[in-house]
N, CA, C and O atoms as CSV, one atom per row, in Angstrom:
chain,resi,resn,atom,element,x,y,z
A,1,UNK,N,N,-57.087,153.256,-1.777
A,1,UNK,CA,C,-55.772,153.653,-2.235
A,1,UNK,C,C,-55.910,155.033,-2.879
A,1,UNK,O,O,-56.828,155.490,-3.559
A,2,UNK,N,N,-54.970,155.473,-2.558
A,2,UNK,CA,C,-55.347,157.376,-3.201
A,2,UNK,C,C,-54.878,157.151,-4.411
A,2,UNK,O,O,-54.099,156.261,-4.755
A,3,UNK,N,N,-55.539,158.262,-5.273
A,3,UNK,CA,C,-55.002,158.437,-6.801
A,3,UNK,C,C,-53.597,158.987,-6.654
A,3,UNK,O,O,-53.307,159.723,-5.711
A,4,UNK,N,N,-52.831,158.674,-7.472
A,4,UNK,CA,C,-51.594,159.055,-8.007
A,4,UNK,C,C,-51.293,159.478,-9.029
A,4,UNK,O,O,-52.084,159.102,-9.894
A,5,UNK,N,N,-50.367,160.222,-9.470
A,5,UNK,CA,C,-50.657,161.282,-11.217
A,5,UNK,C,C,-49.809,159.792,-12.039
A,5,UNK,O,O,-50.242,159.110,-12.967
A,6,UNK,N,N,-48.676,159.675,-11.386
A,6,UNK,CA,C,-47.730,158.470,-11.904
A,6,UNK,C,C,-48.645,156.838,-12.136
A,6,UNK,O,O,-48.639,156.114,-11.141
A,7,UNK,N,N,-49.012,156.576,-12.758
A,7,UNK,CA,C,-48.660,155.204,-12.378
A,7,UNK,C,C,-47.350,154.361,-11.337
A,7,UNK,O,O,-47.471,154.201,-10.123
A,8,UNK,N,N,-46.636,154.092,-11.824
A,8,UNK,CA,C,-45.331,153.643,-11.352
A,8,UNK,C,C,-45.708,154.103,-9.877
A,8,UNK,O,O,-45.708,153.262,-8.978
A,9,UNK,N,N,-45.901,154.897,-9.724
A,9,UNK,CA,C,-45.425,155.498,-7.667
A,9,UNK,C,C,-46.986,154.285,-7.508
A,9,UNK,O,O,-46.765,153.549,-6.547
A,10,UNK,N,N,-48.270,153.971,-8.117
A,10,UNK,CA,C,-49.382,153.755,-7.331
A,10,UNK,C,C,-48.840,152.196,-7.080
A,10,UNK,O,O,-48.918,151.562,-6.027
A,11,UNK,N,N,-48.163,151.680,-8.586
A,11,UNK,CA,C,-47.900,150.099,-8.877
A,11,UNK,C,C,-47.027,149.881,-7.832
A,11,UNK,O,O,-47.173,148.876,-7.135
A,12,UNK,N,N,-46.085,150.718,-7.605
A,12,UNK,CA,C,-45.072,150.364,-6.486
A,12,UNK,C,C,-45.456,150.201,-5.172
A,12,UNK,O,O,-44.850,149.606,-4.281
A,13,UNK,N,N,-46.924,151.001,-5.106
A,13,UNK,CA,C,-47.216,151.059,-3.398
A,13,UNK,C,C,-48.241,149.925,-3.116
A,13,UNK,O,O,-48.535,149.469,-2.011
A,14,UNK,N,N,-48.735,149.554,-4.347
A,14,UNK,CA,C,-49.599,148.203,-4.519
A,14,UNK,C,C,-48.497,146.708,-4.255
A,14,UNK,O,O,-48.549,145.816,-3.409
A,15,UNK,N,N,-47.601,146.950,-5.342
A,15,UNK,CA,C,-46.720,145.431,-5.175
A,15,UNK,C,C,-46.003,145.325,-3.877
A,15,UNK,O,O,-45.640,144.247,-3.405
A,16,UNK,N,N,-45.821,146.411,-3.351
A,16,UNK,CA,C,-45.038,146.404,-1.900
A,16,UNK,C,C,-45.669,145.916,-0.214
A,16,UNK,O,O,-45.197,145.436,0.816
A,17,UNK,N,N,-47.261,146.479,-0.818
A,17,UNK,CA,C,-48.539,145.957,-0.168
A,17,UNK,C,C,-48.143,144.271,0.082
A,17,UNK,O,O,-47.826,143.556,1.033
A,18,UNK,N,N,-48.387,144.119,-1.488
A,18,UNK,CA,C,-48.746,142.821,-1.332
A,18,UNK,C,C,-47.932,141.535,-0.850
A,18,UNK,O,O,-47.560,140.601,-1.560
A,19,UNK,N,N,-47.774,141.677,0.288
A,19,UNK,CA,C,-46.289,140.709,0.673
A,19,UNK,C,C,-46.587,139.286,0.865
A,19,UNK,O,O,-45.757,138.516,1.348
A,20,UNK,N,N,-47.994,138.855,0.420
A,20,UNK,CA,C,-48.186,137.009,0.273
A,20,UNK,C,C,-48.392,136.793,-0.882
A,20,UNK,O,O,-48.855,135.706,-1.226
A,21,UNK,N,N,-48.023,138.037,-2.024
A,21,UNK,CA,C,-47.714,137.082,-3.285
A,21,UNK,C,C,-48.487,137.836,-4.316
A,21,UNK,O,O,-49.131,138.803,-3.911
A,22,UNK,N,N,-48.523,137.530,-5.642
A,22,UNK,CA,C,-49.535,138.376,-6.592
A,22,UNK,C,C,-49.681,137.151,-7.615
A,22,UNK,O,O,-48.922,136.229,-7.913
A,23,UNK,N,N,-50.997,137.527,-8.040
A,23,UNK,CA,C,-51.241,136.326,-9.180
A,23,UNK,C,C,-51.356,137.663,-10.716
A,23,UNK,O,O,-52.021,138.699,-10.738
A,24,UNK,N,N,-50.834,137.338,-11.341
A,24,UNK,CA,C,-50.478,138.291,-12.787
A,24,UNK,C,C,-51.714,137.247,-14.024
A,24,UNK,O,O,-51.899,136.061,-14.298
A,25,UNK,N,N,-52.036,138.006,-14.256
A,25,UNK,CA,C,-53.285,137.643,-15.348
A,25,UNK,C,C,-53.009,138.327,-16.623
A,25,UNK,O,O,-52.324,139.349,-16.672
A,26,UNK,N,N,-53.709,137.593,-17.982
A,26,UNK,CA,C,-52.901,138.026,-18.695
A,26,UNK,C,C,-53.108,139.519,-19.234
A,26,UNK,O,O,-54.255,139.834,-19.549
A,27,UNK,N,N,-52.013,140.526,-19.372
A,27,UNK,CA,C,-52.247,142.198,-19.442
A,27,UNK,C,C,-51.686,142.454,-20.412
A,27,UNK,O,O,-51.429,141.528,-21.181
A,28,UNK,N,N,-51.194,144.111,-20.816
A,28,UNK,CA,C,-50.848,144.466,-21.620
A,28,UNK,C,C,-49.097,145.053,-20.825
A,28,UNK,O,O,-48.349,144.530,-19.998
A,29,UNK,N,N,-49.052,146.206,-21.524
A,29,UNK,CA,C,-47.786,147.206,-20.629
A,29,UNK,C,C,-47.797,147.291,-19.551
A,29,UNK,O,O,-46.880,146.715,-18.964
A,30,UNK,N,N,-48.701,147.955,-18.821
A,30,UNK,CA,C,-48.902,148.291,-17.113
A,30,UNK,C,C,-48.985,146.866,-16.321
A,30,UNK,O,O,-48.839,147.029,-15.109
A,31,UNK,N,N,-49.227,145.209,-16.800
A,31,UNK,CA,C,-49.018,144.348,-15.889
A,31,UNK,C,C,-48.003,143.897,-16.202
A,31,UNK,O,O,-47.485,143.378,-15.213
A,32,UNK,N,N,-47.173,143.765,-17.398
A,32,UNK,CA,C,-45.636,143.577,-17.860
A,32,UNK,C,C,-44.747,144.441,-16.850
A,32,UNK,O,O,-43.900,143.848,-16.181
A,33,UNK,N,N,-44.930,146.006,-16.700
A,33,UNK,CA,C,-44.312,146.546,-15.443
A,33,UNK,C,C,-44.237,146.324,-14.477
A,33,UNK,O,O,-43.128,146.379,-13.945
A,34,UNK,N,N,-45.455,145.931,-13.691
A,34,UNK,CA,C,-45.941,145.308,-12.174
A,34,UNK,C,C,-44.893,144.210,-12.288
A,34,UNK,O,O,-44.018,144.146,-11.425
A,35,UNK,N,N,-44.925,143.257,-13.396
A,35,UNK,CA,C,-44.087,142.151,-12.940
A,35,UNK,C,C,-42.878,141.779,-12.688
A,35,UNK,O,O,-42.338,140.819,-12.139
A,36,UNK,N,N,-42.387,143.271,-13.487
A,36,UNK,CA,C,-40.731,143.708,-13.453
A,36,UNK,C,C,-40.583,144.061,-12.419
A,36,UNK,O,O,-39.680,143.520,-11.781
A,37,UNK,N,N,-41.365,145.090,-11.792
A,37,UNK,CA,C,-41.809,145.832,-10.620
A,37,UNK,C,C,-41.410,145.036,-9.220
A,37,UNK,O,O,-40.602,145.331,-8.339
A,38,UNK,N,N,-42.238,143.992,-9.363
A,38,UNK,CA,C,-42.190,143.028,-8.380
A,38,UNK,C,C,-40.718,142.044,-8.102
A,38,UNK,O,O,-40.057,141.833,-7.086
A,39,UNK,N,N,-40.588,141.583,-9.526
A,39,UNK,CA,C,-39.401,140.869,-9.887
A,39,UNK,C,C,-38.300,141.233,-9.001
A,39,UNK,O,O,-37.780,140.480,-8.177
A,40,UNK,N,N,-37.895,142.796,-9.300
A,40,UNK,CA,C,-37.094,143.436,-8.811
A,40,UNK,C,C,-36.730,143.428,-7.488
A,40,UNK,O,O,-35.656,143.295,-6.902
A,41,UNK,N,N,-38.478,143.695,-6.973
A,41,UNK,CA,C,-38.565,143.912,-5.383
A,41,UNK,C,C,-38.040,142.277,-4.770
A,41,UNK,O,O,-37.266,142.313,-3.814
A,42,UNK,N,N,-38.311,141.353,-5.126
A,42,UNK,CA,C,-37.664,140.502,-4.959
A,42,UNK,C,C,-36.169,139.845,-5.196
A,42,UNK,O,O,-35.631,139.046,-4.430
A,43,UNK,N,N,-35.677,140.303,-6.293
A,43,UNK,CA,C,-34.194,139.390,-6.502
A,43,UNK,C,C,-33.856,140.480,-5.661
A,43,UNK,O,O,-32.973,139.968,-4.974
A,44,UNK,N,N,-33.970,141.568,-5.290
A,44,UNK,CA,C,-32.872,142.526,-4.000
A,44,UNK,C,C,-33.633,142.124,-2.663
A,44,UNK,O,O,-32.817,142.261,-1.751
A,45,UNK,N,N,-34.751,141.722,-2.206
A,45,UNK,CA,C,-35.440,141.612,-1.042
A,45,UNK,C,C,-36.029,143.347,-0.410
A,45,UNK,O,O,-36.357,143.726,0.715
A,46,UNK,N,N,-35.963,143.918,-1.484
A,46,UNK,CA,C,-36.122,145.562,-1.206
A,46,UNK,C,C,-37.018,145.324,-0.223
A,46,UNK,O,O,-36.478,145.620,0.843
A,47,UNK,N,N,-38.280,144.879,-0.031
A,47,UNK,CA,C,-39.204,144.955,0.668
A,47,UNK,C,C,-39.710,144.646,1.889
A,47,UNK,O,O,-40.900,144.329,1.875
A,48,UNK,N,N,-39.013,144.643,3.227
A,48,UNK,CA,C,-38.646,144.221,4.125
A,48,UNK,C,C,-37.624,142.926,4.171
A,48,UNK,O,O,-37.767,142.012,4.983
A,49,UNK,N,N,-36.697,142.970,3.301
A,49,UNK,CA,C,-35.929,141.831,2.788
A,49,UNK,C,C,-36.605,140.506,2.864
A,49,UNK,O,O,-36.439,139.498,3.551
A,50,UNK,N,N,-37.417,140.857,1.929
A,50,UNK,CA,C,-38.234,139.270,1.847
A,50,UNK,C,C,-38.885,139.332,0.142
A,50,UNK,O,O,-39.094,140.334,-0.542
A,51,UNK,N,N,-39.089,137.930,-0.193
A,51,UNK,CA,C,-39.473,137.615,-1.550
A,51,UNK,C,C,-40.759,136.992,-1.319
A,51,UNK,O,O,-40.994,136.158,-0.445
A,52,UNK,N,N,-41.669,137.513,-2.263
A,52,UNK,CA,C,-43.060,136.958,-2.153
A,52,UNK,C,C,-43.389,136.605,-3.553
A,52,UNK,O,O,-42.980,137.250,-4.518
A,53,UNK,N,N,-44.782,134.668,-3.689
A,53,UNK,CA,C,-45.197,134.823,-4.742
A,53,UNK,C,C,-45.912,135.211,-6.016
A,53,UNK,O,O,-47.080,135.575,-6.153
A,54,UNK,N,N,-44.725,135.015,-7.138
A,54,UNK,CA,C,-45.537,135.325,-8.121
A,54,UNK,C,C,-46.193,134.123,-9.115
A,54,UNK,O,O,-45.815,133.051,-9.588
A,55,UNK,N,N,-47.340,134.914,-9.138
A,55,UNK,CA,C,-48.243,133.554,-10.002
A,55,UNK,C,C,-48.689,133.754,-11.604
A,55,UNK,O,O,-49.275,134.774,-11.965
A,56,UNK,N,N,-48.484,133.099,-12.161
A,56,UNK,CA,C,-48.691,133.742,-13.354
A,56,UNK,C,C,-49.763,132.606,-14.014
A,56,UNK,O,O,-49.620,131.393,-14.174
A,57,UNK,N,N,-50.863,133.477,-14.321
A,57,UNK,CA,C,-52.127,132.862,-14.170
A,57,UNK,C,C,-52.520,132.676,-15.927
A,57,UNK,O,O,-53.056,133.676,-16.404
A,58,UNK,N,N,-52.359,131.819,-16.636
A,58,UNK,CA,C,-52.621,132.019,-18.162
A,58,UNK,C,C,-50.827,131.432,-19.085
A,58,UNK,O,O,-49.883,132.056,-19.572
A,59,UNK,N,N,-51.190,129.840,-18.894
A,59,UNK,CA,C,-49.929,129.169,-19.412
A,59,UNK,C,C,-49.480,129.940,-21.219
A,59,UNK,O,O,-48.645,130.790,-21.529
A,60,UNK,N,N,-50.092,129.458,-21.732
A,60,UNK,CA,C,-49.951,130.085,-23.269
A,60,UNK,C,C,-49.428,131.843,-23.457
A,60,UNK,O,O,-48.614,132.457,-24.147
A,61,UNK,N,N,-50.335,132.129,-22.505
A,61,UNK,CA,C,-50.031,133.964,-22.270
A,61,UNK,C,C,-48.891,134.427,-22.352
A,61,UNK,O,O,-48.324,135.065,-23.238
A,62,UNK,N,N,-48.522,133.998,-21.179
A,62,UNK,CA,C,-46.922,133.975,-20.524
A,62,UNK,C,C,-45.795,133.273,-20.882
A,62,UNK,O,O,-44.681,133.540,-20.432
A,63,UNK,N,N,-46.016,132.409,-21.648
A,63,UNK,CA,C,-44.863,131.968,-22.273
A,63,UNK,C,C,-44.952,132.221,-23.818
A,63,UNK,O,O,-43.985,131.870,-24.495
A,64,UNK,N,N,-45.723,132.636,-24.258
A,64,UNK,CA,C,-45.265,132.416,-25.892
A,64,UNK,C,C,-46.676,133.623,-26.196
A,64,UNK,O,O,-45.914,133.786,-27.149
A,65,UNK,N,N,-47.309,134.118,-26.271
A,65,UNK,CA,C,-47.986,134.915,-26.277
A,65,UNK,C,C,-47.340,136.873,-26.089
A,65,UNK,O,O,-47.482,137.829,-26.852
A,66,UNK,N,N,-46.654,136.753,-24.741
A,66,UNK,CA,C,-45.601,137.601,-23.829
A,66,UNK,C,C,-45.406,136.910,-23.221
A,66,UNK,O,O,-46.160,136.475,-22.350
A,67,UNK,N,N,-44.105,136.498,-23.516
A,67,UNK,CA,C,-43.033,135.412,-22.781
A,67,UNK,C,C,-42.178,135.931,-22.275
A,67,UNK,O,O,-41.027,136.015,-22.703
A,68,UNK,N,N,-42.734,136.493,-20.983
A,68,UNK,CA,C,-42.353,136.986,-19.864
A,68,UNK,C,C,-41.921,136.219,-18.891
A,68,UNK,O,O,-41.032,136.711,-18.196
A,69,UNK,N,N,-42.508,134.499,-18.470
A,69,UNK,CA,C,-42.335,133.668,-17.647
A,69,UNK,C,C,-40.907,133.279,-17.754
A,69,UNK,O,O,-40.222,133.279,-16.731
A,70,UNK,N,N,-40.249,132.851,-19.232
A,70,UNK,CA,C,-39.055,132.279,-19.287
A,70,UNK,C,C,-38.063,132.889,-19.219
A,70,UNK,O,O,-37.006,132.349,-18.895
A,71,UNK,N,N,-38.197,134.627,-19.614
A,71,UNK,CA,C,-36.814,135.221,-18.981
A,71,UNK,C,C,-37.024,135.458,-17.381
A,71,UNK,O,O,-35.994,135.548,-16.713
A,72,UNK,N,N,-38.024,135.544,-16.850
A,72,UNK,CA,C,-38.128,135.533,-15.286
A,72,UNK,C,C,-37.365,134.512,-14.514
A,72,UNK,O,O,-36.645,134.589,-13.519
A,73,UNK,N,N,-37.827,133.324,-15.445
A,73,UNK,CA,C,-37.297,131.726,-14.410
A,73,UNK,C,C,-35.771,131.845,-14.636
A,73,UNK,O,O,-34.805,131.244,-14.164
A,74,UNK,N,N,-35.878,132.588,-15.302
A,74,UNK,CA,C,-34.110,132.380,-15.823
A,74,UNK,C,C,-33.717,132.903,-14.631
A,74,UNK,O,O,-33.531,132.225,-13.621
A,75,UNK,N,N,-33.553,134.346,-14.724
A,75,UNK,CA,C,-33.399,135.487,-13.750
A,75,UNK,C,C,-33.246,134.724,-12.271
A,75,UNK,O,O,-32.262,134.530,-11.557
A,76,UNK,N,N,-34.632,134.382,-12.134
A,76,UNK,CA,C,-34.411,134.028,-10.721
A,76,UNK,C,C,-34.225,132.428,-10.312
A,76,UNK,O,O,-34.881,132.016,-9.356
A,77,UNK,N,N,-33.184,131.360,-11.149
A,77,UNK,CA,C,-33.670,130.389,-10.975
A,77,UNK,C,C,-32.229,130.059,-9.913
A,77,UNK,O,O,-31.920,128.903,-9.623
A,78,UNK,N,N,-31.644,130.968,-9.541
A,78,UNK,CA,C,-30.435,130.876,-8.243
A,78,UNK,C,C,-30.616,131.880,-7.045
A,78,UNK,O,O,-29.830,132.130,-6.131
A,79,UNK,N,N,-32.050,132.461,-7.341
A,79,UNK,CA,C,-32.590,133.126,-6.456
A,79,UNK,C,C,-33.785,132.367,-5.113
A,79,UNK,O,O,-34.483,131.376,-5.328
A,80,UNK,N,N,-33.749,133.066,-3.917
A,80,UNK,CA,C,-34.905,132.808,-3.220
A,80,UNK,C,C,-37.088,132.591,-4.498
A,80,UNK,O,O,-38.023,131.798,-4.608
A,81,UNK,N,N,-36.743,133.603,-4.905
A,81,UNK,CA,C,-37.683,133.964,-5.875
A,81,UNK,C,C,-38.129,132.923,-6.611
A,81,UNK,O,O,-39.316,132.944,-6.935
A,82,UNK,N,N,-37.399,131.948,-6.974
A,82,UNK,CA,C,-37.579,131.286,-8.066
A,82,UNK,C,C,-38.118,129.952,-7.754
A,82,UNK,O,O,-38.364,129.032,-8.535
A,83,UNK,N,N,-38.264,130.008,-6.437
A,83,UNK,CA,C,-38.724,128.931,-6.218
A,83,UNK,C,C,-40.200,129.440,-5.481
A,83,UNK,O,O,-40.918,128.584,-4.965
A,84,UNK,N,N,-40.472,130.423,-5.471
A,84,UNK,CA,C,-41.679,131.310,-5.115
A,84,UNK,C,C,-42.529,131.573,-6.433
A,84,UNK,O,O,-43.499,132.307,-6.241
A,85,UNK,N,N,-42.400,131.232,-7.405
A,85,UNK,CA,C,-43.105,131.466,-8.758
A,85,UNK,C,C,-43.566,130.411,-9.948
A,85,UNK,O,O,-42.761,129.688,-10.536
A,86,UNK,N,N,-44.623,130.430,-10.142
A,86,UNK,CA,C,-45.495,129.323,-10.763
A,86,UNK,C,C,-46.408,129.764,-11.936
A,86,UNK,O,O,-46.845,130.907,-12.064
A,87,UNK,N,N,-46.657,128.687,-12.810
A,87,UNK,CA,C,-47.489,129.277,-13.909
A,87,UNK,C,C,-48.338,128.164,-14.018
A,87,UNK,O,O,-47.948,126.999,-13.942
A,88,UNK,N,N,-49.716,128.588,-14.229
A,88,UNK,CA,C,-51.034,127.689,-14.219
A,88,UNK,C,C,-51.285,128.448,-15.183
A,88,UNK,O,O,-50.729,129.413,-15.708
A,89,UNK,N,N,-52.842,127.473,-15.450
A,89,UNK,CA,C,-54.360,127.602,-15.951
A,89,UNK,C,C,-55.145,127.467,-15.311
A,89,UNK,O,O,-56.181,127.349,-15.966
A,90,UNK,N,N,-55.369,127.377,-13.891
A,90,UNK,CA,C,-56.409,127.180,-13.153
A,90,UNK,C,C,-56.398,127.637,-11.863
A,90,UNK,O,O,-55.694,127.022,-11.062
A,91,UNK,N,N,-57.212,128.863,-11.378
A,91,UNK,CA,C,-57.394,129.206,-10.566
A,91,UNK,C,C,-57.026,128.819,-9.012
A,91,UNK,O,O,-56.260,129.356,-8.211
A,92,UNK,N,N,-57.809,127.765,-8.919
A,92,UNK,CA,C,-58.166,127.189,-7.342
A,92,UNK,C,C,-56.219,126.658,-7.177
A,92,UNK,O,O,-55.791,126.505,-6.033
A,93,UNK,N,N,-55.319,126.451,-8.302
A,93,UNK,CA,C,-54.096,125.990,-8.549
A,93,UNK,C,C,-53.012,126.992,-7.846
A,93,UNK,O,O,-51.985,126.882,-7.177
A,94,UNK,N,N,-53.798,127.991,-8.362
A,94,UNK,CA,C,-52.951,129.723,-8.201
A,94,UNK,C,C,-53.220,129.701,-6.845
A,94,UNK,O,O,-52.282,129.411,-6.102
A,95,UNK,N,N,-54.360,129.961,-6.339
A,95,UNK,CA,C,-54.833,130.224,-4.890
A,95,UNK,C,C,-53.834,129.107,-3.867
A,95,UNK,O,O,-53.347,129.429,-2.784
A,96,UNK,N,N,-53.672,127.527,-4.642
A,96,UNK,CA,C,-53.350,126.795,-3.573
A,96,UNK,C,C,-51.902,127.231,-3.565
A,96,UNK,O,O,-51.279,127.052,-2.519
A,97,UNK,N,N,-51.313,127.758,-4.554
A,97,UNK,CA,C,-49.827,128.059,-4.490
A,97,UNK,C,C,-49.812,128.917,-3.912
A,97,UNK,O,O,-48.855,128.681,-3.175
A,98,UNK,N,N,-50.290,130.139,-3.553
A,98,UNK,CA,C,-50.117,130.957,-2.906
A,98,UNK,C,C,-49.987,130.470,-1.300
A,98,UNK,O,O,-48.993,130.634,-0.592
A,99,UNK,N,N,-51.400,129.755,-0.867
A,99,UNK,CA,C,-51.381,129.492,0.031
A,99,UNK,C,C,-50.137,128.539,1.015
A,99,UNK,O,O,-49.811,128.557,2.202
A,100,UNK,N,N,-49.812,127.957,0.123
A,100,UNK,CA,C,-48.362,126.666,0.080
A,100,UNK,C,C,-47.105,127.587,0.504
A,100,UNK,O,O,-46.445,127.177,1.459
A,101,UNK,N,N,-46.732,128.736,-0.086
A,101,UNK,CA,C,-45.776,129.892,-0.359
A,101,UNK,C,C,-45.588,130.730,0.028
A,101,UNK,O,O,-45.323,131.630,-0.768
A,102,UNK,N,N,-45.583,131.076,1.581
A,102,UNK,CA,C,-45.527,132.053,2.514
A,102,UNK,C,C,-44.194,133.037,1.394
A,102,UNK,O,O,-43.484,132.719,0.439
A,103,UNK,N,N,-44.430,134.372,2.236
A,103,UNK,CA,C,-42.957,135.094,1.925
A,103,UNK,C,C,-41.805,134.833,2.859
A,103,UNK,O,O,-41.779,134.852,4.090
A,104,UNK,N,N,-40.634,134.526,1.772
A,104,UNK,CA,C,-39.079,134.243,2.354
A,104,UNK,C,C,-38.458,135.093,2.652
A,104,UNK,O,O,-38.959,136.118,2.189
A,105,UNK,N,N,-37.431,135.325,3.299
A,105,UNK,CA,C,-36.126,135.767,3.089
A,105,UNK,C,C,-35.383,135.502,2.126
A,105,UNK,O,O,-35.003,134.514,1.499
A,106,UNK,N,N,-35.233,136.747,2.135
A,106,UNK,CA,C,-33.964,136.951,0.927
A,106,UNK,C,C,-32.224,136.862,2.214
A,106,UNK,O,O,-31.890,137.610,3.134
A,107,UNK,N,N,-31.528,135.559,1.613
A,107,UNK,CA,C,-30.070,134.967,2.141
A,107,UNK,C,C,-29.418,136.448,2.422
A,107,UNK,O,O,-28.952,136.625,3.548
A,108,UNK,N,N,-29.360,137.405,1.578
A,108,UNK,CA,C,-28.345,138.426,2.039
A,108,UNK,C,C,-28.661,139.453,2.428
A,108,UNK,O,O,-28.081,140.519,2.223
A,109,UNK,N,N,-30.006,139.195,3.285
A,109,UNK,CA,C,-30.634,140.444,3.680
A,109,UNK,C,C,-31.180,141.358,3.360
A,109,UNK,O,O,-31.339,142.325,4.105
A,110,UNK,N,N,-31.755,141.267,1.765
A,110,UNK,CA,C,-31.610,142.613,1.106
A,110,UNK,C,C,-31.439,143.503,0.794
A,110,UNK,O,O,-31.201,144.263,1.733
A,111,UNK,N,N,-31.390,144.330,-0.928
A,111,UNK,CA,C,-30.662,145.546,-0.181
A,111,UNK,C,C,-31.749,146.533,-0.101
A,111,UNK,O,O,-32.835,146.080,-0.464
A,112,UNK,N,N,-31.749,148.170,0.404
A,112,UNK,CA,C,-32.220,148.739,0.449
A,112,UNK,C,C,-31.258,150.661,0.233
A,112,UNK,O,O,-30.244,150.731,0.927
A,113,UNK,N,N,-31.502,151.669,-0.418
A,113,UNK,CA,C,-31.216,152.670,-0.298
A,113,UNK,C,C,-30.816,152.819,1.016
A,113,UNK,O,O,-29.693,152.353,1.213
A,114,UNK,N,N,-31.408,153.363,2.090
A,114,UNK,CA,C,-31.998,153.452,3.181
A,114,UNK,C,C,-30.587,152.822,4.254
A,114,UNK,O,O,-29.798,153.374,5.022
A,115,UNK,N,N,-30.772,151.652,3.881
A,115,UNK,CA,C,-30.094,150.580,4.328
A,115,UNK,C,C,-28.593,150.828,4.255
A,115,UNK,O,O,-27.801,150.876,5.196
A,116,UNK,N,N,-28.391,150.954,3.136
A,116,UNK,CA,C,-27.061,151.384,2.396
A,116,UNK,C,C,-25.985,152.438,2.478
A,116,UNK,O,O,-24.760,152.372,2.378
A,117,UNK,N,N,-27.181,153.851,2.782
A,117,UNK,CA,C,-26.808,155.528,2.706
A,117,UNK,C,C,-27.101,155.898,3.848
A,117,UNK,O,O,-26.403,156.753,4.393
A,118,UNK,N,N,-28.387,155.255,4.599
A,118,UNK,CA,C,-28.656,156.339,5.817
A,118,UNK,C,C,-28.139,156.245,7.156
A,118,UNK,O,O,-27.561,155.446,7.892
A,119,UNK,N,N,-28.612,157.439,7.146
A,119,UNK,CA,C,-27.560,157.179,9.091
A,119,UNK,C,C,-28.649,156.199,9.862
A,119,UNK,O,O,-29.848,156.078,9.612
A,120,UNK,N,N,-28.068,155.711,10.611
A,120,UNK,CA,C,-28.722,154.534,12.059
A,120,UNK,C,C,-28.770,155.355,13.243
A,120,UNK,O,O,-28.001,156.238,13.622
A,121,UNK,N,N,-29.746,154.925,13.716
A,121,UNK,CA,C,-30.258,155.359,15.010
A,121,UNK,C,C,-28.823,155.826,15.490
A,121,UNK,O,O,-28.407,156.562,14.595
A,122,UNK,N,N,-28.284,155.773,16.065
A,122,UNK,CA,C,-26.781,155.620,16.762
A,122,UNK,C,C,-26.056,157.056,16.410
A,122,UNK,O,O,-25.487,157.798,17.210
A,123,UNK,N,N,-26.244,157.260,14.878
A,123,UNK,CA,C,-25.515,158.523,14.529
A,123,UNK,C,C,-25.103,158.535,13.506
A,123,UNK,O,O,-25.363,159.544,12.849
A,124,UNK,N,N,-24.244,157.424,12.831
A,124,UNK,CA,C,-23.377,157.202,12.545
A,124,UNK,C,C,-23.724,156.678,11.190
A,124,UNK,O,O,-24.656,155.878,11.109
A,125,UNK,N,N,-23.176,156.985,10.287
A,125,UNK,CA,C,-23.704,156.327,8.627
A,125,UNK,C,C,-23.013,155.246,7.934
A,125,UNK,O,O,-21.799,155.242,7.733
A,126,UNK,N,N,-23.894,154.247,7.543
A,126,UNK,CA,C,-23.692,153.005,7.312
A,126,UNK,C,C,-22.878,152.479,5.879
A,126,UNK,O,O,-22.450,151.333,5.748
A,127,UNK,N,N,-22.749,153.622,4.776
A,127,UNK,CA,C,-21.839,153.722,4.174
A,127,UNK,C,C,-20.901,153.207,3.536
A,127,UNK,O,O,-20.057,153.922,2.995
């Protein structure tokens, strides 16, 4: 992966990579971002309109430590997403969820810039 001056531009080209899911361990600022990061990329389906899981690896961590897990479940608990995301203590747990949890579709197609503003093959702008 090439260096980047930003963070943010490298995290974005990493979480976008990763389309069977990420397991989040417990971090400081820069994995609190990734998870927003990701979050995001999912409740819109930005990412080829699809939602992938998140694992959140460290029960105590994530909920009451940086209790990050419970405004997430909130967020996404009428989402595709939310049923793509899990919190353990044990490894081989994380791995099997992943494995269980292909990436979905996102119901409304997601959105995208791109999608939204740019012109289509055809000519013509989608608008």
């Amino acid at each position: 992966m090439a260096k980047y001056f930003a963070n943010s531009v490298r995290e974005d080209g990493l979480i976008s990579v990763a389309s069977h899911g990420i397991v989040f361990a417990p971090g400081s600022a820069g994995t609190i971002q990734e998870i927003f990061q990701d979050a995001a990329q999912n409740h819109y389906g930005t990412v080829n309109a699809r939602a992938s899981a998140m694992v959140f690896l460290g029960r105590d961590y994530w909920t009451r430590d940086k209790p990050v897990y419970p405004i997430l479940a909130e967020l996404a608990k009428d989402r595709v997403y939310g049923e793509l995301m899990t919190l353990t203590d044990d490894v081989d747990e994380a791995v099997a969820f992943l494995d269980a949890h292909p990436p979905r579709d996102v119901p409304d197609g997601g959105w995208s810039f791109c999608g939204a503003h740019c012109r289509s093959e055809g000519g013509s702008s989608s608008s």
